[in-house]
C-alpha positions in Angstrom: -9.6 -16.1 -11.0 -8.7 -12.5 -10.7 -5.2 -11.5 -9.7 -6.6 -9.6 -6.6 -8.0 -13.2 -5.5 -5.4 -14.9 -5.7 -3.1 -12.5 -3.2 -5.9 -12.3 -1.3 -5.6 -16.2 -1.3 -1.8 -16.0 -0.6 -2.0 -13.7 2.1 -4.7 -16.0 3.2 -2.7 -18.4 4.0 -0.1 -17.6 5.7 0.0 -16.4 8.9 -1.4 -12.9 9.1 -2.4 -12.8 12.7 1.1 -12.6 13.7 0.6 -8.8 11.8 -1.8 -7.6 14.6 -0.5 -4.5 16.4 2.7 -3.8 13.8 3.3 -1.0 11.7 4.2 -1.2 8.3 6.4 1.4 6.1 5.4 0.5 2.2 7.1 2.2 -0.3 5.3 3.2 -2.8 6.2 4.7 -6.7 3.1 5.7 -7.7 2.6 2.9 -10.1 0.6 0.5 -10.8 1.9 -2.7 -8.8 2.8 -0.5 -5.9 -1.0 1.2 -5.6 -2.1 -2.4 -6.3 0.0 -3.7 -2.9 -0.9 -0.3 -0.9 -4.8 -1.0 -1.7 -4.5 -4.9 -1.0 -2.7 -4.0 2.4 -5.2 -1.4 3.0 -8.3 -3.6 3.1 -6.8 -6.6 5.0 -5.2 -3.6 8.0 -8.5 -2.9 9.8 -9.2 -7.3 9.6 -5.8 -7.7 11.5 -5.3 -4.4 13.0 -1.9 -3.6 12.2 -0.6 0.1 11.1 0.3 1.5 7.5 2.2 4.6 6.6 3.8 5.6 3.2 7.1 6.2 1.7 7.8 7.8 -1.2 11.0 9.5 -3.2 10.7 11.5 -5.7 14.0 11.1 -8.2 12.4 13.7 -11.1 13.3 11.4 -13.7 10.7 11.7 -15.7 7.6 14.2 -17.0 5.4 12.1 -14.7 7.2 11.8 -11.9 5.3 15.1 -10.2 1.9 13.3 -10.8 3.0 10.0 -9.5 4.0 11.9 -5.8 1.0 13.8 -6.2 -1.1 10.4 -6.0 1.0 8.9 -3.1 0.2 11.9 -1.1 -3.2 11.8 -2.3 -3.7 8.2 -1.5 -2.4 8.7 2.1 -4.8 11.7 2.8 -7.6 10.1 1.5 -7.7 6.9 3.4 -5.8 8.8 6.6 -2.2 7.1 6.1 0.5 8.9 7.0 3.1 9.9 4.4 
C-alpha cells in the first residue's frame, strides 16, 4: 500500500466532517513531507469544505532556502491558496 493510501485511510477514519466550514493555517517548509501534507489536505478540502491558507518563513539558512519560498508561493497561486 502506498504511503498516500494509508493517510488517506487515517484521515478516513476519523472524524473529518467535523472540518466542514474551518479554516486551516498549514505551515509549510517547502519540503518534501510538508508539500506531501499541503497536497493531501488539498484534495480532501473541496470533499469537506473546509478552508486552507499557507504559512511560510523564510530563515535564509541555506543556498536553497530562496527556492523552497519560491515553491510555497508558487503552490498557493497555483491552486488559489492564500499565502
Amino acid at each position: 500500500m502506498l504511503i498516500d493510501q494509508i493517510y488517506r485511510e487515517t484521515l478516513v477514519q476519523t472524524n473529518l466532517n467535523s472540518l466542514k466550514g474551518k479554516k486551516f493555517l498549514i505551515a509549510i517548509s517547502g519540503g518534501i513531507d510538508s508539500v506531501f501534507l499541503y497536497h493531501t489536505y488539498r484534495e480532501i478540502s473541496s470533499n469537506y469544505n473546509f478552508t486552507i491558507s499557507l504559512a511560510h518563513v523564510n530563515y535564509n539558512f541555506n543556498n536553497n532556502s530562496k527556492d523552497a519560498m519560491e515553491l510555497c508561493i508558487s503552490l498557493s497561486k497555483k491552486y488559489y491558496n492564500t499565502f
